[in-house]
N, CA, C and O of each residue as an XYZ file, in Angstrom:
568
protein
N     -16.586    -10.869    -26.297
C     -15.559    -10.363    -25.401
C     -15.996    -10.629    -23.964
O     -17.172    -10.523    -23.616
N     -14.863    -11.030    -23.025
C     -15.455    -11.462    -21.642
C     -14.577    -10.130    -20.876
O     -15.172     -9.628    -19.922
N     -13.204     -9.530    -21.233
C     -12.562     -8.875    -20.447
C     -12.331     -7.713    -21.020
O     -11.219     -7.909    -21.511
N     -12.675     -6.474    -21.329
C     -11.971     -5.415    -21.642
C     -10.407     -4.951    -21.497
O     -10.398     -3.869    -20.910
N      -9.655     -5.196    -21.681
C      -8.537     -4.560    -20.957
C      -8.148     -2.724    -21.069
O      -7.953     -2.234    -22.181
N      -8.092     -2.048    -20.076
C      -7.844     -0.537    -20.861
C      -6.821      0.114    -20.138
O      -6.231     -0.400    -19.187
N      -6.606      1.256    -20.590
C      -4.836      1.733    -20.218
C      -5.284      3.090    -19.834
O      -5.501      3.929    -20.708
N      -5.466      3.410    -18.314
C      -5.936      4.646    -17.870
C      -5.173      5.806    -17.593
O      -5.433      6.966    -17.275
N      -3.769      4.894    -17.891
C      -2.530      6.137    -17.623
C      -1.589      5.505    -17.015
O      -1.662      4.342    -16.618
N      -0.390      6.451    -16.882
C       0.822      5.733    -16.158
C       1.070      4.827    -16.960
O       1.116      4.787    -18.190
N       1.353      3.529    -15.552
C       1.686      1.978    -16.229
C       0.554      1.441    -15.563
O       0.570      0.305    -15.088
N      -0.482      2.240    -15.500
C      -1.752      1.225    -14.865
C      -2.413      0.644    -16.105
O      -2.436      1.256    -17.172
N      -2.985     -0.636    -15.918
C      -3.876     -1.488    -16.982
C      -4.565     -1.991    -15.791
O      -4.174     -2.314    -14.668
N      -6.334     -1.946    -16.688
C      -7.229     -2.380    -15.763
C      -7.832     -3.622    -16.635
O      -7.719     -3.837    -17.842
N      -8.458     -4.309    -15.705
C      -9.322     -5.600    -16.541
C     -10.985     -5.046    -16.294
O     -11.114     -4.533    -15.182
N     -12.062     -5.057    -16.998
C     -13.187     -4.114    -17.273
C     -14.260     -5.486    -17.747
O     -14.252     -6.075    -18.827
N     -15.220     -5.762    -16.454
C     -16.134     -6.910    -16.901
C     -17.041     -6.098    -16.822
O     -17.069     -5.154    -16.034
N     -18.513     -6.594    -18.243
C     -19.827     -5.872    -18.518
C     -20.394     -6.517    -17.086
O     -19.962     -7.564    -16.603
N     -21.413     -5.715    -16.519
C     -22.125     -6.157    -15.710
C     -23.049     -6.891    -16.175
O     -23.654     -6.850    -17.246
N     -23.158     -7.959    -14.782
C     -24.221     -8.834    -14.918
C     -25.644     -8.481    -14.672
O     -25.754     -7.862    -13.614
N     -26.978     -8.699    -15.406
C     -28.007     -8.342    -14.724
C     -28.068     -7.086    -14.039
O     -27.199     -6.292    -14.400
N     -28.785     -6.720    -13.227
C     -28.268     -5.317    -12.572
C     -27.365     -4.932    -11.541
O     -27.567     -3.983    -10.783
N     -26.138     -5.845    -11.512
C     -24.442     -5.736    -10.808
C     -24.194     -4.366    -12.167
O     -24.459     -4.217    -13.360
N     -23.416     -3.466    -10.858
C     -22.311     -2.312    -11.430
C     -21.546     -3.499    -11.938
O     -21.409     -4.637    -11.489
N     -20.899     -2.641    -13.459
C     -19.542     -3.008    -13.819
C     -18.342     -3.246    -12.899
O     -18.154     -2.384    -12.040
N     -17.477     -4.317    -12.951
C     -16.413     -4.612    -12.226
C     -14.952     -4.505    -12.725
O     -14.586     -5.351    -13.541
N     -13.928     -3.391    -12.251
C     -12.793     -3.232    -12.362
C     -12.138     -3.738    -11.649
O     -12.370     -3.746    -10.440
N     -10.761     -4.516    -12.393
C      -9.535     -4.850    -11.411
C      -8.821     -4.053    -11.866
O      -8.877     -3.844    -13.078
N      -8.066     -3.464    -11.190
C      -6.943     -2.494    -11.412
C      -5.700     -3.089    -11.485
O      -5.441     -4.133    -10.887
N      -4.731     -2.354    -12.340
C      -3.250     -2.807    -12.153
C      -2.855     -1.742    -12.131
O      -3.551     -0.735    -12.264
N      -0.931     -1.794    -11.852
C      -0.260     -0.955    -11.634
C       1.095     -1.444    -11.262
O       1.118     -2.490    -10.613
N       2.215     -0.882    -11.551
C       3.821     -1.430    -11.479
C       3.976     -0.578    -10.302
O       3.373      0.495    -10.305
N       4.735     -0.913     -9.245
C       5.833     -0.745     -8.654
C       6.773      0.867     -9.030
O       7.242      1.191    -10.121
N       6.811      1.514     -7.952
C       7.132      2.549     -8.429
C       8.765      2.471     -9.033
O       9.313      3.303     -9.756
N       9.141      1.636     -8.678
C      10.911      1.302     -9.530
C      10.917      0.723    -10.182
O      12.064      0.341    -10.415
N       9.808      0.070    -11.114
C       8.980     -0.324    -12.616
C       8.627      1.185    -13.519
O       8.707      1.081    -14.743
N       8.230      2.611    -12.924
C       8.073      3.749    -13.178
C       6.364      3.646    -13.225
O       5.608      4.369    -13.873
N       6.087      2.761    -12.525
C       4.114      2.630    -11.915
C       3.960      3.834    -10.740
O       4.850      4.598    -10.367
N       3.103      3.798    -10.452
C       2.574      4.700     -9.297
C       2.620      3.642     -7.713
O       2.942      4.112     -6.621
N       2.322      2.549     -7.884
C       1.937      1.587     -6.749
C       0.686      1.436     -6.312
O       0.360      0.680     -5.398
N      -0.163      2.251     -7.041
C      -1.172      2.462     -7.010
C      -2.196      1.058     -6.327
O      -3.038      1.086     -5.429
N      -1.758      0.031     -7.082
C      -2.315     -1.191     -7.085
C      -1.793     -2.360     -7.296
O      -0.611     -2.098     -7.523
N      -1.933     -3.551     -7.369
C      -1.320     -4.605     -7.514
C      -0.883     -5.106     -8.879
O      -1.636     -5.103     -9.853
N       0.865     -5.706     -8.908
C       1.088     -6.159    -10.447
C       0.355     -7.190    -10.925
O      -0.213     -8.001    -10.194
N       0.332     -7.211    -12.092
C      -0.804     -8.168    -12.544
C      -0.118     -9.233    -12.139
O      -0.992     -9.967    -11.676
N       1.031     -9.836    -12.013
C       1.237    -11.289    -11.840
C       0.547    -11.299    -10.176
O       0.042    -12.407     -9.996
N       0.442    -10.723     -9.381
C       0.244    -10.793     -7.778
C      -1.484    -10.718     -8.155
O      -2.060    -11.772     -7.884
N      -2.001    -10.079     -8.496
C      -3.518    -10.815     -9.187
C      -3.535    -12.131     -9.301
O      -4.123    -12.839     -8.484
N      -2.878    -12.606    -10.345
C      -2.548    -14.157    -10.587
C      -2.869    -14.797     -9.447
O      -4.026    -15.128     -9.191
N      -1.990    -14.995     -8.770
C      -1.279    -15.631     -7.757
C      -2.029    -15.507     -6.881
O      -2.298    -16.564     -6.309
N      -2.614    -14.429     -6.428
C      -3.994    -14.464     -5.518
C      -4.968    -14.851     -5.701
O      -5.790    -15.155     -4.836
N      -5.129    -14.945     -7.152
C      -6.753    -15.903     -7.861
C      -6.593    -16.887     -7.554
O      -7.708    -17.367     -7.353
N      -5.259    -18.160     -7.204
C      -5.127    -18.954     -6.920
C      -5.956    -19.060     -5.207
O      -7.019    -19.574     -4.858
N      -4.953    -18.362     -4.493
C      -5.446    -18.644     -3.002
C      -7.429    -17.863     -2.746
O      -8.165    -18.220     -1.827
N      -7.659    -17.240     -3.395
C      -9.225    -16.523     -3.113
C      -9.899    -17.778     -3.740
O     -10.972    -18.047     -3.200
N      -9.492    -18.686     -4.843
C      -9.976    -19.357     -5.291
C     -10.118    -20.824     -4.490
O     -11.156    -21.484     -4.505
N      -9.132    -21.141     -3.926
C      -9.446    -22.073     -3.379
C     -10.321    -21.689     -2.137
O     -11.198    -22.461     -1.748
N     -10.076    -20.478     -1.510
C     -11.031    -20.106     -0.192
C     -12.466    -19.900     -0.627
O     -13.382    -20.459     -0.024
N     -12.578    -19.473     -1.185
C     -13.969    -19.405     -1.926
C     -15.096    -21.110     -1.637
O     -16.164    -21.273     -1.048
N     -13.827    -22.446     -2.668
C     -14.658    -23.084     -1.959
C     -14.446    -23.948     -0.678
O     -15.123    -24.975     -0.630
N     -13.790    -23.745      0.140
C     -13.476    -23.790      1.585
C     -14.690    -22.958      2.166
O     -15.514    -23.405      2.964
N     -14.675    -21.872      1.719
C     -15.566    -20.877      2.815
C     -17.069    -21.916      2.360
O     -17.712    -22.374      3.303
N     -17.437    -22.160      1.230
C     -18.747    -22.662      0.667
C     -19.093    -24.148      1.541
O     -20.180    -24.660      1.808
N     -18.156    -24.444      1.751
C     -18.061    -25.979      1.952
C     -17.782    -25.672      3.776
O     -17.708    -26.770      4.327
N     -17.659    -24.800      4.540
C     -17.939    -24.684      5.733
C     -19.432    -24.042      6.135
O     -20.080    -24.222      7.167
N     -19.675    -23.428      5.245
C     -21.279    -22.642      5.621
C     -22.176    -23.970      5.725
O     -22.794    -24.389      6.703
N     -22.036    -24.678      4.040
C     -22.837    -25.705      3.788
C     -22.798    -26.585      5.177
O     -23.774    -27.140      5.681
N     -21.762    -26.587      5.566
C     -21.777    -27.624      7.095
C     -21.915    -26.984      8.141
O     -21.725    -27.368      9.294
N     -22.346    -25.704      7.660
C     -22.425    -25.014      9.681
C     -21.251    -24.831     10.380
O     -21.318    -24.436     11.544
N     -20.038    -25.085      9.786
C     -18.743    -24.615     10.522
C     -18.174    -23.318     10.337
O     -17.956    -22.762      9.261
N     -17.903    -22.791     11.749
C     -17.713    -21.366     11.845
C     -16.413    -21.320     10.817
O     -15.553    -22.190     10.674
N     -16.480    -20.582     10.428
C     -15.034    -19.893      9.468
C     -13.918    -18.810      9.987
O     -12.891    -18.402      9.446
N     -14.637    -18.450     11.484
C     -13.630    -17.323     12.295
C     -12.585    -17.944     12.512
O     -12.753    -19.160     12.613
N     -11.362    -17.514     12.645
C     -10.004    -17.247     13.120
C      -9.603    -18.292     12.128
O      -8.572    -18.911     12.390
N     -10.311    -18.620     10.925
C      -9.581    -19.581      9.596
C      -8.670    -18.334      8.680
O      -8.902    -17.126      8.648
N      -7.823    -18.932      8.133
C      -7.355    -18.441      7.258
C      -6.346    -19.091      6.245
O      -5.664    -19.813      6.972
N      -6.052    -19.177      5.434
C      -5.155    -19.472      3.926
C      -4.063    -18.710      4.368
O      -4.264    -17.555      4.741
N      -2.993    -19.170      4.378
C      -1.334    -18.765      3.972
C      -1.031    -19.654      2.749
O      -1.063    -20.884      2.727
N      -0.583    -18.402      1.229
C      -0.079    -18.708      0.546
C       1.450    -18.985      0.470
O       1.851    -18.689      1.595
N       2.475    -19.383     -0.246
C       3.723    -18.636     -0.438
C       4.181    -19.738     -1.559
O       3.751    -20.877     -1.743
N       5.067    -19.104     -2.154
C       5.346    -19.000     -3.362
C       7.064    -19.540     -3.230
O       7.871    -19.026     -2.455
N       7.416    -20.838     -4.307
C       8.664    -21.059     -4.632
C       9.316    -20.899     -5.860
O       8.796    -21.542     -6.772
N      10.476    -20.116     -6.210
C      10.973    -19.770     -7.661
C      12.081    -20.437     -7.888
O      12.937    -20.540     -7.009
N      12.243    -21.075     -9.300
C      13.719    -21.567     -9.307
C      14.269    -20.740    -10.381
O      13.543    -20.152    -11.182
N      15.787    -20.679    -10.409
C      16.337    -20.374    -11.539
C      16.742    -21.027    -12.716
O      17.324    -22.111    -12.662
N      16.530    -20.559    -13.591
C      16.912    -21.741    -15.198
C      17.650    -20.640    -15.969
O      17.301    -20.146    -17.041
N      18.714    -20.348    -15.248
C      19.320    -19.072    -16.290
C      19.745    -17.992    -15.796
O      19.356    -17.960    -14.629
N      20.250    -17.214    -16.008
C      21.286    -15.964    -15.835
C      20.084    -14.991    -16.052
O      19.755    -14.448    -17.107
N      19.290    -14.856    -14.379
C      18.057    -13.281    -14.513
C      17.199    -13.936    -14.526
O      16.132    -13.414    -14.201
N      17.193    -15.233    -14.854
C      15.715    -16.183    -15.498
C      15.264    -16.678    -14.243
O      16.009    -17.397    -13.576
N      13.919    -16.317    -13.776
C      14.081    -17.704    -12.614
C      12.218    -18.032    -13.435
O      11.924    -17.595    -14.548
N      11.476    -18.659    -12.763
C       9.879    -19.282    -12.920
C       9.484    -19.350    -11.582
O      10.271    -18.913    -10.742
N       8.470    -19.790    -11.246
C       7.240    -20.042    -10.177
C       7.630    -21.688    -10.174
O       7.596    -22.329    -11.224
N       7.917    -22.162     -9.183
C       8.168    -23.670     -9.258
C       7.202    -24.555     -8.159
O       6.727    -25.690     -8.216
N       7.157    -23.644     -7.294
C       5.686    -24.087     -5.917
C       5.019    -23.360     -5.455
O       5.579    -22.438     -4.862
N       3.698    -23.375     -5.471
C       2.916    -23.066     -4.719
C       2.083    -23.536     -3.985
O       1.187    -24.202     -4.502
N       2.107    -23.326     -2.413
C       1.706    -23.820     -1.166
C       0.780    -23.113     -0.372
O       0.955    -21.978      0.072
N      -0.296    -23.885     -0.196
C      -1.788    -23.250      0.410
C      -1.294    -24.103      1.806
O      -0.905    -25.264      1.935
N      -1.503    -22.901      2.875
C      -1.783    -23.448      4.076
C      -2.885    -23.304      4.714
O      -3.231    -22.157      4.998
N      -3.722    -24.441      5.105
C      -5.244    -23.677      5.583
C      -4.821    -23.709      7.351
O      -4.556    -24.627      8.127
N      -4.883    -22.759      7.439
C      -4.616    -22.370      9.152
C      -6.063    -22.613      9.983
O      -6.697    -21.611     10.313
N      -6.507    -23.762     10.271
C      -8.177    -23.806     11.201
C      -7.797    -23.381     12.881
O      -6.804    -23.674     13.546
N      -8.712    -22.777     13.153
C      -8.628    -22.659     15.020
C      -8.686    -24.242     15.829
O      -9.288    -25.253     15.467
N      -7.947    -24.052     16.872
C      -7.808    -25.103     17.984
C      -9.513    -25.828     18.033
O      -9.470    -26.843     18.727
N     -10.749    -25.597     17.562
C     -11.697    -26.440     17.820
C     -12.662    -26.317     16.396
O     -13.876    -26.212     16.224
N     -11.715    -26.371     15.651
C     -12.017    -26.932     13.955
C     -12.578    -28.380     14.010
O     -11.785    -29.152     14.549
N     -13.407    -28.786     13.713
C     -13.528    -30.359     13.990
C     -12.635    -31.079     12.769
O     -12.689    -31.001     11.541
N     -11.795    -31.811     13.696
C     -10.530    -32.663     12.736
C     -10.872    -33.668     11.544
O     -10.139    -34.080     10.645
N     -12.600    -34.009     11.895
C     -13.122    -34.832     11.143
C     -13.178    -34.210      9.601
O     -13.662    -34.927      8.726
N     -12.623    -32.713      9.214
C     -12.738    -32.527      8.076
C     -11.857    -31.591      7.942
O     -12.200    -30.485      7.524
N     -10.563    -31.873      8.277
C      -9.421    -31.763      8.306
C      -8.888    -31.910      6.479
O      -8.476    -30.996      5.765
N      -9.054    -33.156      6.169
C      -9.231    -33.659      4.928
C      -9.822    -33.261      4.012
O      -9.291    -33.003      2.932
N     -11.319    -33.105      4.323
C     -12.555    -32.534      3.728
C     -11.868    -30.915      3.144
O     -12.134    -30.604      1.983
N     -11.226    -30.199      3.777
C     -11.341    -28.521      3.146
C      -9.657    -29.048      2.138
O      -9.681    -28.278      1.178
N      -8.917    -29.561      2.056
C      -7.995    -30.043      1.396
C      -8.758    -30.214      0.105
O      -8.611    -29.425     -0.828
N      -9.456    -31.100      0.062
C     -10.548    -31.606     -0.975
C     -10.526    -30.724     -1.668
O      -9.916    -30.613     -2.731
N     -11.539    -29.607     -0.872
C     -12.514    -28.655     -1.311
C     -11.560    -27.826     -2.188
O     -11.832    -27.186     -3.204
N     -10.564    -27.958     -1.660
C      -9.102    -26.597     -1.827
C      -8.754    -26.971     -3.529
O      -8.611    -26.201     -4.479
N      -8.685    -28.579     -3.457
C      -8.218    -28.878     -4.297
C      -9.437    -28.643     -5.460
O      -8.728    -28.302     -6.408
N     -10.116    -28.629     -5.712
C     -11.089    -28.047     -6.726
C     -11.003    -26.788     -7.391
O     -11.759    -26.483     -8.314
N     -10.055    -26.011     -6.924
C     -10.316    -24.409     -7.368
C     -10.071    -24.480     -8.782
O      -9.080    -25.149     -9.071
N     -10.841    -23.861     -9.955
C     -10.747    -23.538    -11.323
C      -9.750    -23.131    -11.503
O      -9.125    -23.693    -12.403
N      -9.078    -22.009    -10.804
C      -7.757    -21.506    -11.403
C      -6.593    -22.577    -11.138
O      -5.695    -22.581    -11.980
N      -6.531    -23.153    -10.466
C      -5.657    -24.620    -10.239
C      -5.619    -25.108    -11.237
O      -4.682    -24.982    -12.026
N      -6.989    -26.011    -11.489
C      -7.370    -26.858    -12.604
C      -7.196    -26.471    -13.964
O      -7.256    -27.340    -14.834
N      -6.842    -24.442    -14.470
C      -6.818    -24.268    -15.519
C      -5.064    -23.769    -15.666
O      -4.572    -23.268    -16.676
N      -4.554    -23.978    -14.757
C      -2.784    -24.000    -14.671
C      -2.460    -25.398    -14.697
O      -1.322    -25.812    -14.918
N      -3.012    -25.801    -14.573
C      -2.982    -27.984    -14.570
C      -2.976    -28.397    -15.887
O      -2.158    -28.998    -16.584
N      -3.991    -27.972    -16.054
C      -4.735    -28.372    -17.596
C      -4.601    -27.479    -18.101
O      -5.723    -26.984    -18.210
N      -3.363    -26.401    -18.863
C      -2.773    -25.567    -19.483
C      -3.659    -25.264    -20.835
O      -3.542    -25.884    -21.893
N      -4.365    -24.424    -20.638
C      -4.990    -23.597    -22.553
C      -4.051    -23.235    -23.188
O      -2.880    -22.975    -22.914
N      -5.011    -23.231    -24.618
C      -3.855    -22.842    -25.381
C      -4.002    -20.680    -25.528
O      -4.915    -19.969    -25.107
N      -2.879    -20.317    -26.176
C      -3.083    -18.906    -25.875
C      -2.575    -18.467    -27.683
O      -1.593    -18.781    -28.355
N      -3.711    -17.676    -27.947
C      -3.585    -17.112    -29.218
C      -3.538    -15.263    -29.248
O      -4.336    -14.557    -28.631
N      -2.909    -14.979    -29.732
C      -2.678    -13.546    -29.639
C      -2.808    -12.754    -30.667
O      -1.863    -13.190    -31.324
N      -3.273    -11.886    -31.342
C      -3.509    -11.539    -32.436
C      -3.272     -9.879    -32.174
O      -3.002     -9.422    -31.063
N      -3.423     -9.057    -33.406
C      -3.673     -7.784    -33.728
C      -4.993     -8.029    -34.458
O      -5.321     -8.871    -35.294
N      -5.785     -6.802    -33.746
C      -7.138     -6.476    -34.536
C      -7.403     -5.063    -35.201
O      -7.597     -4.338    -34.225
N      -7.508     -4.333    -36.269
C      -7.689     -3.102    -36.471
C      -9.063     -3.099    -35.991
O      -9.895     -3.882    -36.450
N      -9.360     -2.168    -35.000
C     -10.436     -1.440    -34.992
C     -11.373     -0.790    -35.557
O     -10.940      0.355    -35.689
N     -12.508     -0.858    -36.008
C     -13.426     -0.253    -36.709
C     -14.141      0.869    -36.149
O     -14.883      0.819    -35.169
N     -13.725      2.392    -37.189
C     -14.783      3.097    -36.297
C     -15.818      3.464    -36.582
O     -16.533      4.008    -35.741
């Protein structure tokens, strides 16, 4: 098992990783929208998603500016998100667009270079290259 998933109440569901070595255990929290009948407590799991995308590509942007000594202040990622409809209620996720916002004395020479970098993120590459998804029921043993 890599993810626990557990149901703490409400409409919250959390994701529950064993710690590594001596790292505390790590919770992501979820939670619906209070006109879902959630608390708001926290973010819907699809907006998790969707942010693993953009943390993921910054992640190696941020790696790939240290490695070069380039400041990372006043940088930032703008995501946003395009939906189409295929149906009556139906719509999907049809684009998603990373903007890397660099300050006025970013050196332009790697302008290109964090594009690159962007383009590497795992969660990209594993929405690209689509897994397969198996779902099962397990009885529990006690």
């Amino acid at each position: 098992m890599d993810i626990l998933i557990t149901f703490p109440g409400g409409k919250r569901v959390n994701a529950e990783f064993a710690p590594v070595g001596d790292a505390a255990p790590m919770v992501i929290a979820t939670d619906q929208p209070v006109k879902y009948g959630g608390d708001g407590s926290a973010p819907e799991p699809f907006k998790h998603f969707l942010a693993s995308i953009g943390t993921c590509a910054g992640i190696f942007i941020l790696s790939f500016c240290q490695k070069n000594s380039i400041p990372t202040e006043g940088m930032t990622l703008e995501q946003s998100h395009e939906y189409t409809t295929e149906g009556p209620g139906k719509s999907r996720l049809a684009k998603i667009t990373i903007d890397i916002k660099v300050p006025p004395d970013f050196p332009e020479k790697y302008y290109d270079a964090v594009v690159r970098v962007a383009e590497q993120c795992a969660v990209k590459k594993a929405i690209m290259d689509q897994p397969q998804f198996e779902v099962k029921t397990v009885v529990a043993r006690s």
